[in-house]
C-alpha positions as CSV (number, residue, x, y, z in Angstrom):
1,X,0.0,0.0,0.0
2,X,1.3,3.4,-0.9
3,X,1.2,6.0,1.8
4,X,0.3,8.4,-1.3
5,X,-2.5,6.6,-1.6
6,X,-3.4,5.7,2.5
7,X,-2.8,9.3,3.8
8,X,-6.0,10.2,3.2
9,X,-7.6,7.8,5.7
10,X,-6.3,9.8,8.6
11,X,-8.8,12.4,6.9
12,X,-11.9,10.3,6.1
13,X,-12.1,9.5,10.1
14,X,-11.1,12.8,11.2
15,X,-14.5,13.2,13.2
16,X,-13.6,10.0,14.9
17,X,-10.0,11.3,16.0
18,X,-11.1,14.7,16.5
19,X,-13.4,13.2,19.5
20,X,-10.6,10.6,20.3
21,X,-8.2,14.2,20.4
22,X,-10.0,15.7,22.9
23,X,-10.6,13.1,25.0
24,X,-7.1,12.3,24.8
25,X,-5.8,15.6,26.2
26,X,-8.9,15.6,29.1
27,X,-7.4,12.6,30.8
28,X,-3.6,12.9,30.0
29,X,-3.3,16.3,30.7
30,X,-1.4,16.9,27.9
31,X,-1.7,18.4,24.5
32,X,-2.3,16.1,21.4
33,X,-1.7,16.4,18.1
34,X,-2.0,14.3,15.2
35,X,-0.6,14.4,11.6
36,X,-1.0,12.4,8.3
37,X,2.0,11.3,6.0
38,X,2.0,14.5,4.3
39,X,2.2,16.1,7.6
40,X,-1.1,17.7,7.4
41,X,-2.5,18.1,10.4
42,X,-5.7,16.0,11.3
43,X,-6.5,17.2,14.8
44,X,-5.2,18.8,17.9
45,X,-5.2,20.7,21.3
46,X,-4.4,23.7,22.4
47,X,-1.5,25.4,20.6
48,X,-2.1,22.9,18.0
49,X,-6.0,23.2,17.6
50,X,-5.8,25.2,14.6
51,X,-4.9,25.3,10.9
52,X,-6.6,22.2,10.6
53,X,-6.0,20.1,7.2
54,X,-3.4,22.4,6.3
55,X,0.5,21.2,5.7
56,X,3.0,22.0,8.4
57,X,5.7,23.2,6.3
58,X,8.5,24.2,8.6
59,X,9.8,23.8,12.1
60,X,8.5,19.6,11.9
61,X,11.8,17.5,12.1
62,X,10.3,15.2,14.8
63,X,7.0,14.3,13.0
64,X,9.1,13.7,9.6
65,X,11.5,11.7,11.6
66,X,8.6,9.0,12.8
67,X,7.1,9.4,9.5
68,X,10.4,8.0,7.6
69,X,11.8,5.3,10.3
70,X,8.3,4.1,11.7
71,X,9.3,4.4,14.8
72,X,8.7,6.1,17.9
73,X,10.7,9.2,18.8
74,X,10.8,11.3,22.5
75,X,12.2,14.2,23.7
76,X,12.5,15.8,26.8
77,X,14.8,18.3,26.4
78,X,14.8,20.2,23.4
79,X,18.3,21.7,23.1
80,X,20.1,18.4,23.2
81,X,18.5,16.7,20.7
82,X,20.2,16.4,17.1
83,X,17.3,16.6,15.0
84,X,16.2,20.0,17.6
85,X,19.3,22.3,16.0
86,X,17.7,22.0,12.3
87,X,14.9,24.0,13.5
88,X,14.8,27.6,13.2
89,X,12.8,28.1,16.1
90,X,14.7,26.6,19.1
91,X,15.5,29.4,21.1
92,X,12.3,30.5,21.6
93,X,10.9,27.1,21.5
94,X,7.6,26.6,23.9
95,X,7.5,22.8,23.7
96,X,9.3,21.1,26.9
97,X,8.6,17.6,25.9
98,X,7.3,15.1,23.2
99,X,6.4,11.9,22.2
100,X,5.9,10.5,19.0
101,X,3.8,7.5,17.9
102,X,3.4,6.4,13.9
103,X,0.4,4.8,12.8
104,X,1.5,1.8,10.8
105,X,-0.7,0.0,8.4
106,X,0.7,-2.8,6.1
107,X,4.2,-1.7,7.0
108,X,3.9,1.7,5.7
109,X,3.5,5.0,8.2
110,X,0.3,6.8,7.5
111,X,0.8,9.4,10.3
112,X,2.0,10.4,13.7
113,X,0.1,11.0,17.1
114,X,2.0,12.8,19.3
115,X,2.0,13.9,23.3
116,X,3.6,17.4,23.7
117,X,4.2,19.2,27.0
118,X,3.8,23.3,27.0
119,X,4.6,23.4,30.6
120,X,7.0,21.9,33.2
121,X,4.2,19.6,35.0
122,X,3.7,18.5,31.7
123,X,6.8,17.8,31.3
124,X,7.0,15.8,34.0
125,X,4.0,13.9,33.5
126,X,5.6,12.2,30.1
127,X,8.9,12.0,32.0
128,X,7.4,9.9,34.6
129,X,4.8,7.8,32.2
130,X,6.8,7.2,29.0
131,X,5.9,3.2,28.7
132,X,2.5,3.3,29.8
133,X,1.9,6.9,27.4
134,X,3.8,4.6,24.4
135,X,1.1,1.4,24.8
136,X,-1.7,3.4,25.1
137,X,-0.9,5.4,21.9
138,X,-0.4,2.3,20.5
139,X,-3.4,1.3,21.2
140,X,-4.7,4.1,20.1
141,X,-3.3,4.1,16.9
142,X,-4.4,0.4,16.2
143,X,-7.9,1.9,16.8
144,X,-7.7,4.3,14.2
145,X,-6.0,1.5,11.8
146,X,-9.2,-0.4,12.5
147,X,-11.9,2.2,11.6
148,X,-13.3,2.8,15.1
149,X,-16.3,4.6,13.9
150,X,-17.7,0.9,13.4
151,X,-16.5,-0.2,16.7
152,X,-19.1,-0.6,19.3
153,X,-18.9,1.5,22.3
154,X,-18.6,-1.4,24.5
155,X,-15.3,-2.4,23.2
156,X,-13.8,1.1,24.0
157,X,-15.1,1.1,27.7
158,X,-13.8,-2.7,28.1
159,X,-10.3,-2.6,26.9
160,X,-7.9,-3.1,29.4
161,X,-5.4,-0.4,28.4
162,X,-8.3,2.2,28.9
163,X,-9.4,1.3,32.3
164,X,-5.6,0.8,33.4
165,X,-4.9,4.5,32.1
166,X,-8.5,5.6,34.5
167,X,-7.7,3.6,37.4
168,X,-4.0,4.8,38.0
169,X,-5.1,8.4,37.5
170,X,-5.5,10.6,40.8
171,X,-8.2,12.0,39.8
172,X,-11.8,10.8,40.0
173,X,-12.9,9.9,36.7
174,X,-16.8,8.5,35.5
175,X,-18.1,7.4,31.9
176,X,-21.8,7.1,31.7
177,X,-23.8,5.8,29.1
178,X,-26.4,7.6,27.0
179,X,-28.9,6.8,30.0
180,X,-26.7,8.1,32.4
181,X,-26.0,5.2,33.6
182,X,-22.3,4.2,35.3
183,X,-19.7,2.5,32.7
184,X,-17.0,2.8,33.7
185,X,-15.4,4.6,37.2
186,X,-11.5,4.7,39.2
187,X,-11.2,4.3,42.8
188,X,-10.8,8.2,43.5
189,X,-14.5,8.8,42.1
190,X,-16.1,5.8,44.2
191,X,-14.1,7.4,47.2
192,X,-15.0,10.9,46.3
193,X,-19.2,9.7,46.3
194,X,-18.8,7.2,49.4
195,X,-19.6,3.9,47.3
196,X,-18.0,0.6,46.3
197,X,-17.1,-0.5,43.2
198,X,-19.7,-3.1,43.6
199,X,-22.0,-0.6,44.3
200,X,-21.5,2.5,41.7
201,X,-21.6,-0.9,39.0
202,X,-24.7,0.2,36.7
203,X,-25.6,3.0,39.4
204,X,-27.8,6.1,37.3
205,X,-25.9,9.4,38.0
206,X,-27.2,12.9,36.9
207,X,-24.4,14.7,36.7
208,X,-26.0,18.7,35.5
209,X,-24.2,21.9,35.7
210,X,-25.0,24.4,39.1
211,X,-25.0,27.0,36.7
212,X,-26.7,27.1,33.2
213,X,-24.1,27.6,30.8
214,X,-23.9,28.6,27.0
215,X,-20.7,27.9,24.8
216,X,-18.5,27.9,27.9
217,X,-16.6,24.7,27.1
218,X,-13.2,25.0,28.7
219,X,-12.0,24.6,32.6
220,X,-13.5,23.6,35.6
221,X,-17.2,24.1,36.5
222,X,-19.3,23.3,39.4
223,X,-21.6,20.3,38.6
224,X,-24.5,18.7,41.1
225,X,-24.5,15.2,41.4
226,X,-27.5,13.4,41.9
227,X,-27.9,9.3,42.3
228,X,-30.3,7.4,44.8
229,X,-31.0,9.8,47.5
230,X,-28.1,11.8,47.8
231,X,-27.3,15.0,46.1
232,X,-23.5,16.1,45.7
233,X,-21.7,19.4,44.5
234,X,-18.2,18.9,42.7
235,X,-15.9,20.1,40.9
236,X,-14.9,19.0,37.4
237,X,-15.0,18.8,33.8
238,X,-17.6,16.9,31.7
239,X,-17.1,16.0,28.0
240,X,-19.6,14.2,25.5
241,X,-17.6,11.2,23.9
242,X,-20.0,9.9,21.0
243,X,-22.8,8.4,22.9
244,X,-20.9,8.8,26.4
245,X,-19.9,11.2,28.7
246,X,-16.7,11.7,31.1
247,X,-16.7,13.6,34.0
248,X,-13.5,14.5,35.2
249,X,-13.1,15.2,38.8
250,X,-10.8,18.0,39.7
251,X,-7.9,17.2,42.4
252,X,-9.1,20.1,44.9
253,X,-12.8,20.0,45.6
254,X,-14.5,23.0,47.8
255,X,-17.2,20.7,48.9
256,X,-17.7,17.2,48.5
257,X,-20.1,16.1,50.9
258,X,-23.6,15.9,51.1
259,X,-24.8,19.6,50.4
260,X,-28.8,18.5,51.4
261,X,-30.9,15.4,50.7
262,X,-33.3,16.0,48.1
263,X,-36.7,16.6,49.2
264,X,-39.6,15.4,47.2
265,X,-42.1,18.2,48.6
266,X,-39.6,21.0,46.9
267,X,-40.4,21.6,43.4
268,X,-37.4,22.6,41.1
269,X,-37.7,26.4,40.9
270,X,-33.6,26.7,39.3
271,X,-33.9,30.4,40.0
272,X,-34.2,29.7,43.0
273,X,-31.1,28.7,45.3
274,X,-31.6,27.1,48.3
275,X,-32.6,23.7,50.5
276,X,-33.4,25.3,53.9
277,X,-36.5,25.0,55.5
278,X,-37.9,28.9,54.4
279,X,-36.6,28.1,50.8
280,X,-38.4,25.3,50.7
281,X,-41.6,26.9,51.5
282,X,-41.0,29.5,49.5
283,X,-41.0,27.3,46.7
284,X,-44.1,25.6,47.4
285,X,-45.8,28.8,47.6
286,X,-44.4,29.6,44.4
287,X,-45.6,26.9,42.7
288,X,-49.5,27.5,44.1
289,X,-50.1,30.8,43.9
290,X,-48.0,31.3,39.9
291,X,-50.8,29.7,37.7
292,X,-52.8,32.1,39.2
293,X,-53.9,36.1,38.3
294,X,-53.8,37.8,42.0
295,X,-51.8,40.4,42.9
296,X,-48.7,39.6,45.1
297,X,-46.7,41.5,46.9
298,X,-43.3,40.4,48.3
299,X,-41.9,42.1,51.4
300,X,-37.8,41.3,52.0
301,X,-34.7,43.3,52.8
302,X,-32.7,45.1,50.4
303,X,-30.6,42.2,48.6
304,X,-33.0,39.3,49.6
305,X,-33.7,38.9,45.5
306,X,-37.7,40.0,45.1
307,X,-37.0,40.3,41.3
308,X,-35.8,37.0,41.1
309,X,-38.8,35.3,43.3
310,X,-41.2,38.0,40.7
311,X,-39.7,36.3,37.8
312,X,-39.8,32.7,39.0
313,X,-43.6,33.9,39.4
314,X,-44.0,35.2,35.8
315,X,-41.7,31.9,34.6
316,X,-44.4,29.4,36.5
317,X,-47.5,31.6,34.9
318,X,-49.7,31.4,32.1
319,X,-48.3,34.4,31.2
320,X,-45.0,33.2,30.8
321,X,-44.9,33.2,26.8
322,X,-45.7,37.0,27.1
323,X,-43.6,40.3,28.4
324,X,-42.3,40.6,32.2
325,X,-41.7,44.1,32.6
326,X,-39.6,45.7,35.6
327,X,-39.9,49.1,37.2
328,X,-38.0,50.8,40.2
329,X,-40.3,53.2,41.4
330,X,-37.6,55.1,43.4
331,X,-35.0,55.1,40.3
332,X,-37.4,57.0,38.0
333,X,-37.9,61.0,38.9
334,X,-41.3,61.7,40.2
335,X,-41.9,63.5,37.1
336,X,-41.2,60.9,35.1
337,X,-42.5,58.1,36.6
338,X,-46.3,58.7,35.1
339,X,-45.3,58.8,31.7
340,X,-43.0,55.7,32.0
341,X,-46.3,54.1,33.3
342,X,-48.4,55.3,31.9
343,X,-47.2,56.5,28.5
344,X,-49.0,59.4,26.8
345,X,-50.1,60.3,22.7
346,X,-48.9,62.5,20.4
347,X,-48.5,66.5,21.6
348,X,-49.6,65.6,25.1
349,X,-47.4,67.8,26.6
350,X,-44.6,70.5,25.9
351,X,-41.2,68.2,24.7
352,X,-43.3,65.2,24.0
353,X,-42.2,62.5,21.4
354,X,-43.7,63.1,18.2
355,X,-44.6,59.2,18.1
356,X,-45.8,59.5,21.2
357,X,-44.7,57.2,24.1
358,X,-46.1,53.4,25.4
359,X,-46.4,53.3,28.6
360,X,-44.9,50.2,30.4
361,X,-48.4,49.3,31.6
362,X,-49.7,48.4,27.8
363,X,-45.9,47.5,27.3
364,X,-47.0,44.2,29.9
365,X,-50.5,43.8,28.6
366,X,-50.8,40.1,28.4
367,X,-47.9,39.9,30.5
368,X,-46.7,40.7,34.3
369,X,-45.9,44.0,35.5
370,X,-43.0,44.3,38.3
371,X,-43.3,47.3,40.6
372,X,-40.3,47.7,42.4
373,X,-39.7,49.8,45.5
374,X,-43.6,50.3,45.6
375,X,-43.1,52.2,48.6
376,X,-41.6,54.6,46.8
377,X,-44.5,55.6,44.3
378,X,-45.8,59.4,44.8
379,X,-49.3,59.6,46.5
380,X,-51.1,61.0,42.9
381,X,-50.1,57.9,41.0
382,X,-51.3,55.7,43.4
383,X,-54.8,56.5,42.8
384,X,-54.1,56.5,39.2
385,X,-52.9,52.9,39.5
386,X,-55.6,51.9,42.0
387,X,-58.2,53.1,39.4
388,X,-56.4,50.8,36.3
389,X,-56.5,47.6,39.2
390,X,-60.2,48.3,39.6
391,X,-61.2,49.3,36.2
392,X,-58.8,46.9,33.8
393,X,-58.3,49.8,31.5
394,X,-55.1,52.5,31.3
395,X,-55.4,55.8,30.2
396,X,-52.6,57.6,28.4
397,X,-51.9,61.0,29.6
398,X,-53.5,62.8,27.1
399,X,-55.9,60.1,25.5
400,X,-59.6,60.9,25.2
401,X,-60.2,56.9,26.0
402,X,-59.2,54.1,28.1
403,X,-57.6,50.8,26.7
404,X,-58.3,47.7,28.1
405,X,-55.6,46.2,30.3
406,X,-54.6,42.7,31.0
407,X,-52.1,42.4,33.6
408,X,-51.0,40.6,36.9
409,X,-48.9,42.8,38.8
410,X,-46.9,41.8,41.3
411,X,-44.7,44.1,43.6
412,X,-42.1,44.6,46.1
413,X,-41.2,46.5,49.0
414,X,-38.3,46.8,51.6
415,X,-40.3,49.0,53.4
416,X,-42.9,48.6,56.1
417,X,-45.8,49.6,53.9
418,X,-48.6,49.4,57.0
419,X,-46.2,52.2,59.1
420,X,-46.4,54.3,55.9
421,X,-50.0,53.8,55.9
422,X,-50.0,55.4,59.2
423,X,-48.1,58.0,58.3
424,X,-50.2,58.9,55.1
425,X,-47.3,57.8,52.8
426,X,-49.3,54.9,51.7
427,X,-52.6,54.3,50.3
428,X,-54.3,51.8,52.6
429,X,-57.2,50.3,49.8
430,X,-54.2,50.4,47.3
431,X,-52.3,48.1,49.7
432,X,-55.0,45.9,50.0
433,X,-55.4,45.6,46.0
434,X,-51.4,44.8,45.6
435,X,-51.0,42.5,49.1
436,X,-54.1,40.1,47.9
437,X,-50.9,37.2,48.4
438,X,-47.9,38.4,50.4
439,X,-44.3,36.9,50.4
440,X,-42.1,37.2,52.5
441,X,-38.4,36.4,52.0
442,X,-36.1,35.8,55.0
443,X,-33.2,37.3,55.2
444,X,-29.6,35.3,54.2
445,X,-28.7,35.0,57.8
446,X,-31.6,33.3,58.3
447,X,-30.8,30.8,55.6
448,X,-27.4,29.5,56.8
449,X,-27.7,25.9,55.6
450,X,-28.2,27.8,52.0
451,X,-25.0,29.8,51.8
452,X,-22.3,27.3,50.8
453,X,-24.7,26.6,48.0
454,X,-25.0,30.1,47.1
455,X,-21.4,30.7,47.2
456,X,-20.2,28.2,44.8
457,X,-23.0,29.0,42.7
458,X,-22.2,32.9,42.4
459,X,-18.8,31.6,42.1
460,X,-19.5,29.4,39.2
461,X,-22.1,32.0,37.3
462,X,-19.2,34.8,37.4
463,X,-16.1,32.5,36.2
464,X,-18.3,31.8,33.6
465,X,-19.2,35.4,32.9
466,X,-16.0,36.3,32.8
467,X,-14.5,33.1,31.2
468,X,-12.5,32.2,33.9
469,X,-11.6,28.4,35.2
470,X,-13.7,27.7,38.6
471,X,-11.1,28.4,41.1
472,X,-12.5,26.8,44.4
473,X,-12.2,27.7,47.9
474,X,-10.4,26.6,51.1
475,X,-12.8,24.8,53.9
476,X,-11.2,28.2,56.0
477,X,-12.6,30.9,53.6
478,X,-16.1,28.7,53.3
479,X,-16.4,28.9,57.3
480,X,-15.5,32.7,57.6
481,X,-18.3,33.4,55.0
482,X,-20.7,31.0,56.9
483,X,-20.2,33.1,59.8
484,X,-20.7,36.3,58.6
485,X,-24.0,37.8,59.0
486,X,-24.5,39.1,55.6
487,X,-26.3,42.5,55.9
488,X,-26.4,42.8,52.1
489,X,-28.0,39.6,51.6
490,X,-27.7,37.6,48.7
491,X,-26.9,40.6,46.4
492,X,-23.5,41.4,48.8
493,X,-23.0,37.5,48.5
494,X,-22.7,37.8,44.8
495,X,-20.8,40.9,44.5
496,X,-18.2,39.3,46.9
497,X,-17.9,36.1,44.6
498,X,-17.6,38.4,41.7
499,X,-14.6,40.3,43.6
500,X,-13.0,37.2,44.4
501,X,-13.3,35.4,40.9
502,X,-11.5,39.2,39.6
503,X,-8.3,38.8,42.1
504,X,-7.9,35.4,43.0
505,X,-4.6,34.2,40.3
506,X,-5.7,31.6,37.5
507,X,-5.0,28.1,38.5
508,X,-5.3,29.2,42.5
509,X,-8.0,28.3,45.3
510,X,-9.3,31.5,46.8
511,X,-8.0,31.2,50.7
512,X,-8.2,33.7,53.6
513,X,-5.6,36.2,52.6
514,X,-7.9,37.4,49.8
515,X,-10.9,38.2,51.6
516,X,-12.0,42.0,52.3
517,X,-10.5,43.1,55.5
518,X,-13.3,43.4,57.2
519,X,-14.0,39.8,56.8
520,X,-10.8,39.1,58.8
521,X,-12.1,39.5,62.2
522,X,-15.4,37.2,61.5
523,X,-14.8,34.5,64.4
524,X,-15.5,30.7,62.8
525,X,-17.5,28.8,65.2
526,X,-19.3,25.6,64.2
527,X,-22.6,25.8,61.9
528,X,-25.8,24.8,63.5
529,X,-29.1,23.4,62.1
530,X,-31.6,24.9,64.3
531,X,-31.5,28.7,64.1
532,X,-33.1,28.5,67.9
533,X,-30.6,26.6,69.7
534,X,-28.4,28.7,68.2
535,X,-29.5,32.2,68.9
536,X,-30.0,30.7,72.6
537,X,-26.5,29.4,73.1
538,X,-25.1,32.9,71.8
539,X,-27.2,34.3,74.2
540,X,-25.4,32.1,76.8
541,X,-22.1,33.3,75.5
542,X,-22.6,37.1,75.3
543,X,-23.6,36.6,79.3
544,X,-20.0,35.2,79.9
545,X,-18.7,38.5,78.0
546,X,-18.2,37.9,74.6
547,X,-18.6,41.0,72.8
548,X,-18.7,39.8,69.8
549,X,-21.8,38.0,70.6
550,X,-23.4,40.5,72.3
551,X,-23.7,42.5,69.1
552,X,-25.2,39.7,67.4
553,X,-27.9,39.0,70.2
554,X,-28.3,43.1,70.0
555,X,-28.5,43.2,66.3
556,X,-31.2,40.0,66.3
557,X,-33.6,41.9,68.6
558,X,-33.7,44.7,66.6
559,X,-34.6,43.1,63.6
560,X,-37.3,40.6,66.0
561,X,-38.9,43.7,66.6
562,X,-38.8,45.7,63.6
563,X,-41.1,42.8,62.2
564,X,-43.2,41.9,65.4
565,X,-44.0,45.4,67.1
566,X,-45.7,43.2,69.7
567,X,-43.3,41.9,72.1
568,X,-44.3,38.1,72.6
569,X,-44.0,37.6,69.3
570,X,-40.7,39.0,68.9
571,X,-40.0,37.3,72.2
572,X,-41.2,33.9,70.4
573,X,-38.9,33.7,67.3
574,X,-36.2,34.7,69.5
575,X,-37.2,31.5,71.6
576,X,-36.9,33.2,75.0
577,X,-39.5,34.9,77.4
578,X,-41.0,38.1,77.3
579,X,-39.5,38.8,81.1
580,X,-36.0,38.2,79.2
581,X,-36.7,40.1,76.1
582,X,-37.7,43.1,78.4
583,X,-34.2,42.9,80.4
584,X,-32.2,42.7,76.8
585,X,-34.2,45.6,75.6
586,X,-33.1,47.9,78.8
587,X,-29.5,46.3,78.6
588,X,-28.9,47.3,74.7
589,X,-31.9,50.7,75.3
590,X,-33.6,49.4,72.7
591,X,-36.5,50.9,74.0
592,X,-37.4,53.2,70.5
593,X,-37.4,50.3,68.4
């Protein structure tokens, strides 16, 4: 057979080896590529993953020296090497190591795959593995001579230089089947989800990302595990293989225990993060009261994410296929704020459009409208929007008629809308029209079991954002964050992951030293389940003098009765007695709150 005549075959399977490529690099570590007779290139990784089917013309000795002795050629350092000083780019040569393997059929050489190293671990890796890297190129090679593509899958997963390349690997490694179903796995993966061998045999594994991701395809993500009744979060990489996948775990994992077990009264609301108790309820009450066409208002502190509970709302609705539109009542001037609304027709006014203007109510109709801040709207267009809830129709400033109006609106408040009631800052039938269903959201500190979750997730969304590899945290950073009280809720959670993901170095795990300063002083004491037991045994602890403490038990009776102005319930979700509260409230003089 002429290689003239056989280099093309290379070509022909290239989808195959492209697939074979990547795989290749994912579990070696190392970049791949692979070349035909002619020395076009086929398929390869990084610095090679490019100029595909195109001749490499210069700078090539060590392919062409495979190529014309069909044999196998490696080099680990470059500057000693005879065949090295022919090529013109030695001295600024990036390649620390390589290995060469020729593709033999019928005696003649049809191409080269090769293992190159573009860094010193690299280096190292072919150093320390050169007979086990030559066999299972070999093998790899004979796979290609034999047409894989008509090779069933079985065979791949089966053959014994494949699964002695997983199960000497450090890292966790999994290959599931189109059903998701366990094919193939190493001991540092059955460690890594607390199960045998025998028993992760045929075991179904979801393996989906924390974060929904779109043409990110490169580093590490954060992925949720899910098989029989545990659910896992880990660190790693997952690539389709034909019918298969592999999920690559990394070597340093933030958290790889049990983050909560799954809980078949919680529907899946993904916007939603969280498996504590209120965020379970939460998302019960979601799922009720979203198919409906009542008004609902959600009371939470700055940061607690109303827009995101208003949109998983609008998401569960019938109105879902039609517009969600957002206001911020106290970001738009008082002036303004009734023609954004309201919109208004052609000369209207003095410096109107000429088109006129749509107001964002007929920009919903059909749809939800999201009032923001509604504590914020003036006094005049409260009766105005009071009157378009009663009557279904909107006038335009400046329109002789109404238009009919279908909306649902839902709103949102930080504010204590029946105190502004009282003070005539609030209309008190309005009120009643928007708070047909209230929602409250608790704040983060009151989710503590939800955190962690939160934190890898903000980590993940923004290292995908800003294309950056998933860079982890230490156990020490996780339980400084856990013990911070968060005034800024989930919004000062994210822009702290988004700060850390900016500074922490590529390739690095995010530990103590990077934290704002005034994280630095948050004490770490254990995590506890019930939010009770623990407000009662700091409560024990500020009375043996712990300052710290005692402006935690200060700062949790304030907010007790910013939300219960009657004392015995404040008193109650604090779990102590009113006799107690009463002391507190003279020891802190408290008594204006």
């Amino acid at each position: 057979m002429e290689t003239t005549a056989t280099a093309s075959v290379l070509m022909e399977i290239q989808p195959t080896i492209l697939k074979f490529t990547k795989m290749l690099a994912s579990v070696l570590h190392l970049e791949v590529e692979i070349v035909d007779a002619t020395l076009t290139r086929i398929a390869g990784t990084g610095p090679f993953d490019n100029n595909l089917g195109e001749c490499l013309n210069t700078n090539s000795h060590l392919l062409r020296y495979v190529i014309d002795n069909k044999k196998e050629k490696m080099v680990i350092q470059f500057h000693n090497d005879p065949l090295c000083s022919k090529c013109d780019s030695r001295n600024n040569c990036t390649e620390k190591a390589f290995l060469g393997v020729p593709i033999i059929i019928n005696d003649n050489c049809i191409g080269v795959i090769s293992l190159v190293a573009v860094n010193f671990e690299q280096q190292l890796v072919i150093k320390k593995n050169v007979q086990m890297l030559c066999d299972y190129i070999r093998h790899i090679s004979a796979i290609f001579v034999e047409k894989i593509v008509e090779i069933p899958d079985s065979k791949i997963v089966s053959n014994r230089f494949f699964n002695t390349l997983i199960e000497n690997m450090d890292q966790g490694v999994i290959m599931l089947n189109k059903d998701d179903v366990v094919m193939l796995s190493n001991h540092a993966a059955q460690k890594m989800l607390g199960v045998t061998e025998h028993n992760i045999s045929s075991l179904s594994l979801k393996i989906s990302p924390l974060t929904p991701k779109e043409g990110f395809d490169r580093g590490f993500d954060q992925y949720l595990v899910i098989f029989q009744d545990q659910k896992i979060l880990l660190t790693g990489q997952l690539h389709p293989v034909e019918d298969h996948r592999l999920f690559l775990m990394a070597f340093h994992q933030s958290h790889g225990k049990d983050i909560d077990p799954l809980n078949a009264d919680a529907p899946d609301i993904h916007q939603l993060i969280g498996n504590s108790k209120p965020m379970r309820t939460l998302k019960q009450l979601i799922s009720r009261i979203a198919p409906g066409q009542s008004s609902v208002l959600i009371a939470g502190e700055s940061g607690t994410g109303k827009e995101v509970v208003a949109r998983a709302i609008h998401g569960l609705s019938k109105r879902r296929a039609q517009s969600f539109i957002a206001i911020n009542c106290a970001a738009i001037p008082e002036q303004l704020l009734e023609s954004e609304l309201f919109g208004y027709v052609k000369g209207a006014f003095t410096g109107a459009s000429a088109q006129g203007k749509v107001g964002l109510l007929q920009a919903a109709n059909g749809g939800t409208l999201f009032l923001d801040e509604i504590g914020d709207m003036p006094m005049m267009l409260q009766a105005k929007l009071l009157r378009v809830i009663e009557s279904r129709e909107v006038t335009p400033i400046g329109a002789s008629k109404p238009m009919p109006l279908d909306i649902r609106i839902v709103s949102a408040t930080n504010q204590n809308l029946q105190n502004y009631i009282a003070q005539g800052k609030f209309r008190e039938d309005l009120y009643y029209r928007l708070n047909v269903i209230p929602v409250n959201l608790v704040p983060l500190r009151e989710r503590k079991n939800d955190i962690e979750l939160l934190m890898h997730f903000f980590l993940n969304l923004h290292s995908i954002r800003m294309d950056y590899s998933y860079p982890g945290m230490t156990q020490e950073v996780i339980e400084i964050l856990n013990a911070y009280q968060w005034p800024g809720n989930v919004r000062e959670l994210s822009n702290l992951m988004e700060y850390l993901v900016n500074i922490v170095p590529s390739g690095e795990v995010i530990e103590r030293d990077l934290l704002p300063p005034h994280l630095f002083s948050i004490p770490i004491k254990p995590r506890r389940q019930d939010p009770v037991t623990e407000l009662t045994d700091d409560l024990n602890k500020a009375i043996a003098g712990q300052s710290n403490l005692e402006v935690m038990e200060k700062q949790l009776i304030e907010e007790a009765m910013q939300r219960h102005r009657n004392k015995k319930l404040a008193a109650e979700e604090l779990g102590i007695g009113v006799a107690t509260l009463y002391r507190k409230i003279k020891k802190y003089e408290l008594h204006d709150c």
